[in-house]
C-alpha positions as CSV (number, residue, x, y, z in Angstrom):
1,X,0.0,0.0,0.0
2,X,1.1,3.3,-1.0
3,X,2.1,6.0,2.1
4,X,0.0,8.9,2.1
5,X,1.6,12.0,1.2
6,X,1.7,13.6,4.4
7,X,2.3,17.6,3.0
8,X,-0.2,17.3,0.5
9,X,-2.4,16.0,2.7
10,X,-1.7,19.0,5.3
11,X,-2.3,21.7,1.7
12,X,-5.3,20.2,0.9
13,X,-6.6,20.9,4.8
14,X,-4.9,24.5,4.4
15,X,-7.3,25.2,1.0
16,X,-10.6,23.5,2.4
17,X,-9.7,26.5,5.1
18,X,-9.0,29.1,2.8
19,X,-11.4,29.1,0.0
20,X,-11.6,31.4,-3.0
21,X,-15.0,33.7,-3.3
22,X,-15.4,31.1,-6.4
23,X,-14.6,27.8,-4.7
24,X,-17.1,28.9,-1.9
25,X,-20.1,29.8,-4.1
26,X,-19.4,27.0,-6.0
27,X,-19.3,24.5,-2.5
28,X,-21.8,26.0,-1.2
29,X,-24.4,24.8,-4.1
30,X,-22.8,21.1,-4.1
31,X,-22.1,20.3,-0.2
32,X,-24.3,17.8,1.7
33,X,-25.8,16.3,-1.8
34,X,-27.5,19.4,-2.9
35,X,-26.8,18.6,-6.9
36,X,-29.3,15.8,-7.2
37,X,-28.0,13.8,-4.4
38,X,-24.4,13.4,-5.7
39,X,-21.8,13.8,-3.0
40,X,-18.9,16.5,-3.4
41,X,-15.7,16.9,-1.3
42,X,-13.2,19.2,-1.5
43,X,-9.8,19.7,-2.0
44,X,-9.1,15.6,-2.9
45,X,-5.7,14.7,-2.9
46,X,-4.8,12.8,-5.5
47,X,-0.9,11.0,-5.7
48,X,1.8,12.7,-4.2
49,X,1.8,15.9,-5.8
50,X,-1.8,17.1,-6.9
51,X,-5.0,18.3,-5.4
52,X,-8.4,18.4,-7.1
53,X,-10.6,21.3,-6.0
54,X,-14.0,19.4,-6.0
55,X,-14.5,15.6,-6.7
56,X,-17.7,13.3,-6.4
57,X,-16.5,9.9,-6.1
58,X,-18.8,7.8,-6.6
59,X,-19.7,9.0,-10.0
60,X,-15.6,9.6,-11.0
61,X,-16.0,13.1,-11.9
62,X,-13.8,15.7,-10.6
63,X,-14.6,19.9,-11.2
64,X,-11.7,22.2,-11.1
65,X,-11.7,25.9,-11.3
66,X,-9.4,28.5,-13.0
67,X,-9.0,31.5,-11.8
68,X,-5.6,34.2,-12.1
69,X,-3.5,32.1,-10.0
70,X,-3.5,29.4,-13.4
71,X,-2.1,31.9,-15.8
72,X,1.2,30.7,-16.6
73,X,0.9,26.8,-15.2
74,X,-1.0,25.5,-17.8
75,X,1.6,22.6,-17.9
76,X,1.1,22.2,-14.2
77,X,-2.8,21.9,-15.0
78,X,-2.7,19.7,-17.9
79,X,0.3,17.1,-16.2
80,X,-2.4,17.1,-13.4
81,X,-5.5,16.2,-15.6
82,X,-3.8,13.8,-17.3
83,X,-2.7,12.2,-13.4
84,X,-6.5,12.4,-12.2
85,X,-7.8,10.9,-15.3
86,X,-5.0,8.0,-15.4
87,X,-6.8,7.4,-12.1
88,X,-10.5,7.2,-13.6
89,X,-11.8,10.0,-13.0
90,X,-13.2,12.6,-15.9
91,X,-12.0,16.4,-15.3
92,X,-14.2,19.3,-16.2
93,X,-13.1,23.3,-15.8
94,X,-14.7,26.0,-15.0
95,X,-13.5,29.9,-14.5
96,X,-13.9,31.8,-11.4
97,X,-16.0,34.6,-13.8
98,X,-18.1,31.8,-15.0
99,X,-19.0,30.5,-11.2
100,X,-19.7,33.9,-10.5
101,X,-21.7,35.0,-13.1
102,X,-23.7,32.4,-14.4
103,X,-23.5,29.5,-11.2
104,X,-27.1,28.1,-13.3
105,X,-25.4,27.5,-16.1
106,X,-22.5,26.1,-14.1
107,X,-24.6,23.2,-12.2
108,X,-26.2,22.6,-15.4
109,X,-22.9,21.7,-17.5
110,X,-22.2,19.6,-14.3
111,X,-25.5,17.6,-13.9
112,X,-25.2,17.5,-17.9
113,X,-21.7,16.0,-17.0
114,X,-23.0,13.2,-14.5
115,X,-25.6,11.8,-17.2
116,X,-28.5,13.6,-15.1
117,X,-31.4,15.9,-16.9
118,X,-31.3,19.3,-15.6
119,X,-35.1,20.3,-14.9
């Protein structure tokens, strides 16, 4: 069995602590099964070296959110995608602006996403 990365681990518990404006609007419309039941967590840790901002695991489906800070590590992003999806799991983006601005449209794309109907 494979040892748990103890300081990712430790910044994955420092960003559930500190969200973004974004990441909080965004959690607080998918925590405690809100979208259609599915259950969300935060800030998974995935390998040694990368952290997924939301994830339902049961349906394989990880949401990650780009915002200023991701100018300029697009690499960084797309090594990581590629990492989460080796694992299983399908990766779908979103901007901070789009969160923001048009959350409906946001939870739509994502129910859309999980093979739900959006009603």
């Amino acid at each position: 069995m494979a040892k748990r990365n103890i300081a990712n681990r430790a910044n994955a518990k420092r960003l559930r602590t500190e969200m973004t404006p974004p990441e909080a609007k965004l959690w607080s419309l998918l925590r405690g099964s809100r979208l259609e039941g599915v259950k969300f967590v935060r800030q998974m840790v995935f390998g040694p070296f990368y952290v997924a901002d939301f994830a339902a695991r049961s349906q394989r489906l990880v949401i990650e959110l780009d915002g200023d800070s991701h100018a300029g590590q697009e690499v960084y992003d797309a090594d990581r995608t590629v990492y989460i999806e080796s694992k299983g799991f399908r990766v779908i983006r979103f901007t901070n602006s789009e969160i923001m601005s048009n959350p409906e449209g946001v939870l739509r794309a994502i129910l859309i996403a999980l093979g739900k109907d959006w009603s």
